[in-house]
C-alpha positions, 0 to 999 in steps of 0.5 A, spaced: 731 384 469 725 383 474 728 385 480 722 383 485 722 376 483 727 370 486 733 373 481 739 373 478 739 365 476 743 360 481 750 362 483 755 356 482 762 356 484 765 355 476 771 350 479 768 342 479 771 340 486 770 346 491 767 343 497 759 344 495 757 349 490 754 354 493 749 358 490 746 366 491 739 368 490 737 375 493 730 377 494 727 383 498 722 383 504 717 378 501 721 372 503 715 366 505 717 360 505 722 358 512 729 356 511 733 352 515 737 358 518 737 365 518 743 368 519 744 376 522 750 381 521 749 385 527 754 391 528 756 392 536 751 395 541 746 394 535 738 396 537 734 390 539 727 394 536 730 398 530 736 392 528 733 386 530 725 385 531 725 390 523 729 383 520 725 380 524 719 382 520 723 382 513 723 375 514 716 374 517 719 369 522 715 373 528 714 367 531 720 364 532 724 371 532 721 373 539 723 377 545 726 369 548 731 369 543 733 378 544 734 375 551 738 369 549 742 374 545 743 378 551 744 372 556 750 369 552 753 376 552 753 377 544 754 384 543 754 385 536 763 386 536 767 384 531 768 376 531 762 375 536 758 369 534 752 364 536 747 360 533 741 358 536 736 353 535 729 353 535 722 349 532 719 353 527 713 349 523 714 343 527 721 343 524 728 345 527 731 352 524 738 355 526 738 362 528 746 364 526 748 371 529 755 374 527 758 380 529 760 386 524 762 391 530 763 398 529 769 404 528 769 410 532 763 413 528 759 407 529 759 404 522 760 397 520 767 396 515 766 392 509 772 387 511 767 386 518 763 384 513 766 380 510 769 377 515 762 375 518 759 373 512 765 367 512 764 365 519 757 364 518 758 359 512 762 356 515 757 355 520 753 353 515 757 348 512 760 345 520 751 344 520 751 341 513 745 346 513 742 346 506 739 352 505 740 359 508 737 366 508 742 371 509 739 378 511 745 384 508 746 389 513 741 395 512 745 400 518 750 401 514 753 407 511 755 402 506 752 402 499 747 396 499 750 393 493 757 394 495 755 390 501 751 385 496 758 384 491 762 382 497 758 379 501 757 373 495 765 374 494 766 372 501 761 367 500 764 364 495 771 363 497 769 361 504 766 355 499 773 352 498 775 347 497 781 343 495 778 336 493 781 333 487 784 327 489 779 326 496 776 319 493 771 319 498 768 327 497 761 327 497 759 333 493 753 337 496 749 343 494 748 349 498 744 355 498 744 362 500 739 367 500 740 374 500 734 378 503 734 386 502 729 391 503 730 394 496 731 387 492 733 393 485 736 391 479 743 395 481 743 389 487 742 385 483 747 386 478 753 387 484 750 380 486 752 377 479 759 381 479 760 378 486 759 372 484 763 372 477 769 375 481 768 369 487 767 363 482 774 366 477 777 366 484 776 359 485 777 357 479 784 359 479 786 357 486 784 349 484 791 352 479 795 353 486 793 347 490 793 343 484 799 337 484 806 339 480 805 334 476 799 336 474 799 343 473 805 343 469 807 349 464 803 346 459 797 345 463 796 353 464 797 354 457 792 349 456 787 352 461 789 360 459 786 357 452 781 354 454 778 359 457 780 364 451 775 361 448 769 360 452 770 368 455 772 370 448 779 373 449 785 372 444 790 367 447 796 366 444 802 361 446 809 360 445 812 354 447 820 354 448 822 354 440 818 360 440 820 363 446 828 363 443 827 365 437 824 371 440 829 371 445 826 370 451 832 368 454 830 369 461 824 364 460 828 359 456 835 360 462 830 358 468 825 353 464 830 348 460 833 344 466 825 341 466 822 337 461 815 340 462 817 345 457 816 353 458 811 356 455 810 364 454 802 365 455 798 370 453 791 372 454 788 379 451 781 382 453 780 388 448 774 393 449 769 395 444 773 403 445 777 403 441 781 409 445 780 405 451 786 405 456 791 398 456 793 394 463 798 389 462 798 384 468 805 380 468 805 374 472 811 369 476 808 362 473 813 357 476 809 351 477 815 348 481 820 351 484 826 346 486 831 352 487 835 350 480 842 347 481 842 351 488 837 346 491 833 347 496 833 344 502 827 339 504 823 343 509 824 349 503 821 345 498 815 344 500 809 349 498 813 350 491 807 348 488 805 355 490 810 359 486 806 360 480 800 364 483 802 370 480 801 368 474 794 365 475 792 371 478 793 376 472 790 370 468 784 370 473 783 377 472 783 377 465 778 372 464 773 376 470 774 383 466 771 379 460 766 377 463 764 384 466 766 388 460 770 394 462 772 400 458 779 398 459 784 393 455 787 387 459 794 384 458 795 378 462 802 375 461 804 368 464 812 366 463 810 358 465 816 354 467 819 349 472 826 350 475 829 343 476 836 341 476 836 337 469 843 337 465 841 344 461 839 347 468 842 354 468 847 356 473 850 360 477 855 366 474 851 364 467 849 371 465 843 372 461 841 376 455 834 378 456 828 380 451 830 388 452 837 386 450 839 387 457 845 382 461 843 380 467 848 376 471 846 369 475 848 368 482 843 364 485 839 359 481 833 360 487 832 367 485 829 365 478 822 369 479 825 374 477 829 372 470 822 370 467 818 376 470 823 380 466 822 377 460 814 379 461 815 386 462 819 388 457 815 383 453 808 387 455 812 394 455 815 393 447 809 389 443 803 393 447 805 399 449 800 399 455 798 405 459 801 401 466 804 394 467 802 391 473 807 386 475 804 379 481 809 373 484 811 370 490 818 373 489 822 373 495 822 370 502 824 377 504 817 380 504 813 375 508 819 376 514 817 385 513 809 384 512 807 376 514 800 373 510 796 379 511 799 384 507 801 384 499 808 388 499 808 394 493 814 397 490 812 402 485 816 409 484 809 412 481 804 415 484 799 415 480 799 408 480 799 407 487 794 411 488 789 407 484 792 400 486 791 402 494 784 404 492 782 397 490 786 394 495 781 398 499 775 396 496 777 388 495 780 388 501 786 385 499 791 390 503 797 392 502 803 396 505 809 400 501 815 397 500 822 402 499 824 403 491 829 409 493 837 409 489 839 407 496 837 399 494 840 400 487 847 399 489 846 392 491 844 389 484 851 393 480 855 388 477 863 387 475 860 383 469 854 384 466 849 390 467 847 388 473 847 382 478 840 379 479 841 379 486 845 382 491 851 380 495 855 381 502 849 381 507 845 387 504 839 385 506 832 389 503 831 382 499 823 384 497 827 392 494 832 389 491 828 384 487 823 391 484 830 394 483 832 388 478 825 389 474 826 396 474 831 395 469 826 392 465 820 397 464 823 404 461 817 408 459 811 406 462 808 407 470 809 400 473 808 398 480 812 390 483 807 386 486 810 381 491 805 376 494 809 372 497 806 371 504 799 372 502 798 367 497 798 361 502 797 361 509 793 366 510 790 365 518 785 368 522 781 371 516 774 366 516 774 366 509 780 364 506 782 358 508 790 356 511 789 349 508 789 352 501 791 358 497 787 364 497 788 366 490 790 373 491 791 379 486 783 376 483 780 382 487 784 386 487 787 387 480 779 386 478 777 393 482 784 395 479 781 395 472 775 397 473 776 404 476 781 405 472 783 412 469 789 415 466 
């Protein structure tokens, strides 16, 4: 790879209807030829001489970028803090070219935090995209304690997620291309390989958030197992579905319980991404796939209703991850279980006080047809533990009302009683940025889920609160040997505000970054 050449090919988000396809370059100090914009990250109190007039000079633009625009800057009272933003005009070779300024701030010992940045690499494509600005040069911050390709991987992640849109059914959408390039000091061949992870984790991202935001009556049980293959094939992974025949005679019956009162039929998906290792370590991924969630025969009430489109993001989040992990190869074996169904209210449709007998042998007795996440995740995780035998099971679903009450849309809830497990997934969280707080798994919850009937209630009854924990302590019952860790999604899959590069308007594709990181720092 000729890292001193324009390279790493053109970036483009994979999914057809995102707002522009958006595509990154990176390139080092030799940048001749002026771009539309030039855009800065700068952190706060920055130096003119040593911040701003040195990217002046990597970028050959002396002319334009003079004293005039420092004193500007200085007029305008941008301080380079977090969120501080301007875009300046001025002519460069007779033609008008948009100087954009964003600001990453600082923590106490003066350094930037990746999150800044990408929070600042959002707002500065979204200016791009406010201006219908064609073209673009992004200067990758180079007063950073940050590692340049770190820096490089999530600044083409944040761009690529704040290109999205939702645009399927816009019959008036015109599609424009856009272009960004990355400018560093040292344009190696590790920055280059960190653009291209970037890119490939940014664009599955998206891919699996056109999932989310699809219309129900397209994105059926039958439409992600359709996806799952098709990418299988394409990524070079083993898919394998069973439809509800199948699901049955294999006693899935918490799948089958949840799925029959639809006609869309339930399908069981499952996505297998080997290394070349054969000692390599397995992760299975089980992900929540209710593609429309009505509530059952415990209807839900109209304002409840709507959104439930978005109750199958877990399971394209575990799909999401595998096909990424494909393309970037780790020495780790993936997973990637989706139980698919809709809960509707048909004349099969199960019900309350029906007690299920699920794949463990376990009997789970039904009190809240609403609460139907949870009977086909615990198919998935005895599934994932008796057939693969995986050294960590991961479960991903927007289970309970309960946890955006605790944590809102800014933080994931995780429930996990082992620590080695956490440990790695609070370190991705770290480094994605797709946050998370712990959540109690103490006996203390256990209680709650006893049953006079059955092994035990799927929910609890009589006011016992701590809805997110007693949901974990039901899917506990289903992962015997194995370290496991819940992941309720909740409140961060959708309606995610005042984070400039996920959109409110669409879903965020949360647990792609996250789980990816996972993976590929993964250690037994």
């Amino acid at each position: 790879m000729n890292a001193r050449l324009l390279l790493l090919g053109m970036f483009f988000c994979i999914a057809s209807n995102v707002a522009f396809a958006i595509s990154v370059d990176v390139t080092n100090n030799t940048a001749q030829t002026p771009h539309q914009a030039t855009c800065f990250m700068l952190k706060e109190n920055f130096q003119m001489d040593n911040d701003l007039l040195a990217t002046q000079q990597t970028l050959n633009l002396e002319a334009a970028l003079s004293k005039d625009i420092v004193t500007l800057l200085n007029d305008l009272e941008f301080k380079g803090k977090a969120g501080d933003f301007h875009c300046i005009s001025a002519p460069v070779n007779n033609a008008l070219h948009h100087f954009i300024f964003a600001g990453t701030g600082t923590d106490q010992n003066n350094e930037v935090g990746m999150e800044e940045i990408r929070r600042a690499t959002g707002k500065i494509v979204n200016e791009l995209k406010a201006k219908k600005i064609p073209a673009a040069m992004l200067r990758i911050p180079t007063n950073s304690s940050l590692p340049a390709a770190d820096i490089a991987k999530q600044t083409t992640i944040a761009a690529l997620l704040t290109d999205y849109q939702y645009t399927e059914f816009k019959s008036d959408y015109k599609h424009v291309d856009h272009t960004l390039t990355l400018v560093t000091a040292d344009a190696n061949d590790d920055i280059a390989d960190a653009v291209w992870q970037g890119n490939v984790i940014g664009s599955m991202t998206n891919t699996i958030r056109t999932w989310s935001d699809g219309p129900p009556n397209v994105v059926t049980p039958i439409f992600l197992a359709e996806q799952a293959q098709a990418l299988s094939k394409q990524y070079d992974c083993i898919c394998t579905v069973f439809d509800r025949a199948q699901a049955e005679e294999l006693g899935l019956n918490g799948v089958v319980a949840v799925g029959k009162g639809s006609s869309s039929e339930c399908r069981f998906i499952i996505v297998e991404y080997h290394a070349t290792d054969p000692d390599a370590p397995t992760i299975a991924l089980v992900g929540k796939g209710v593609v429309f969630d009505t509530g059952g025969v415990n209807l839900k009430s109209f304002e409840n209703m709507l959104g439930m489109k978005y109750d199958m993001c877990g399971a394209a989040a575990v799909l999401g991850t595998v096909f990424t992990i494909a393309q970037l190869k780790p020495n780790v074996n993936v997973i990637a279980i989706a139980p698919a169904v809709e809960n509707k209210t048909g004349s099969e449709a199960y019900r309350p006080q029906d007690i299920i007998t699920f794949f463990n042998g376990k009997h789970g007795e039904i009190l809240n047809t609403d609460a139907e996440g949870r009977n086909i995740l615990a198919d998935g995780l005895s599934y994932a533990e008796k057939i693969y035998k995986p050294d960590a099971i991961i479960d991903v679903a927007t289970l309970t009302g309960a946890c955006i009450i605790a944590l809102g849309h800014h933080f994931s809830g995780i429930m996990s009683t082992n620590q080695n497990l956490k440990d790695h997934l609070f370190n991705a969280a770290r480094i994605s940025g797709e946050r998370l707080w712990e959540l109690p798994m103490t006996n203390d919850y256990k209680k709650g889920i006893e049953s006079d009937h059955a092994d035990f209630k799927h929910i609890a009854t009589g006011g016992f609160g701590a809805g997110a924990s007693i949901a974990a302590h039901f899917l506990a019952n289903f992962v015997e040997n194995t370290p496991w860790a819940h992941l309720d999604i909740a409140g961060t899959a959708k309606d995610v505000d005042n984070v400039s590069y996920l959109n409110k308007k669409f879903a965020t594709g949360v647990g792609v970054r996250l789980l990816t990181d996972l993976v590929l720092h993964y250690q037994k």
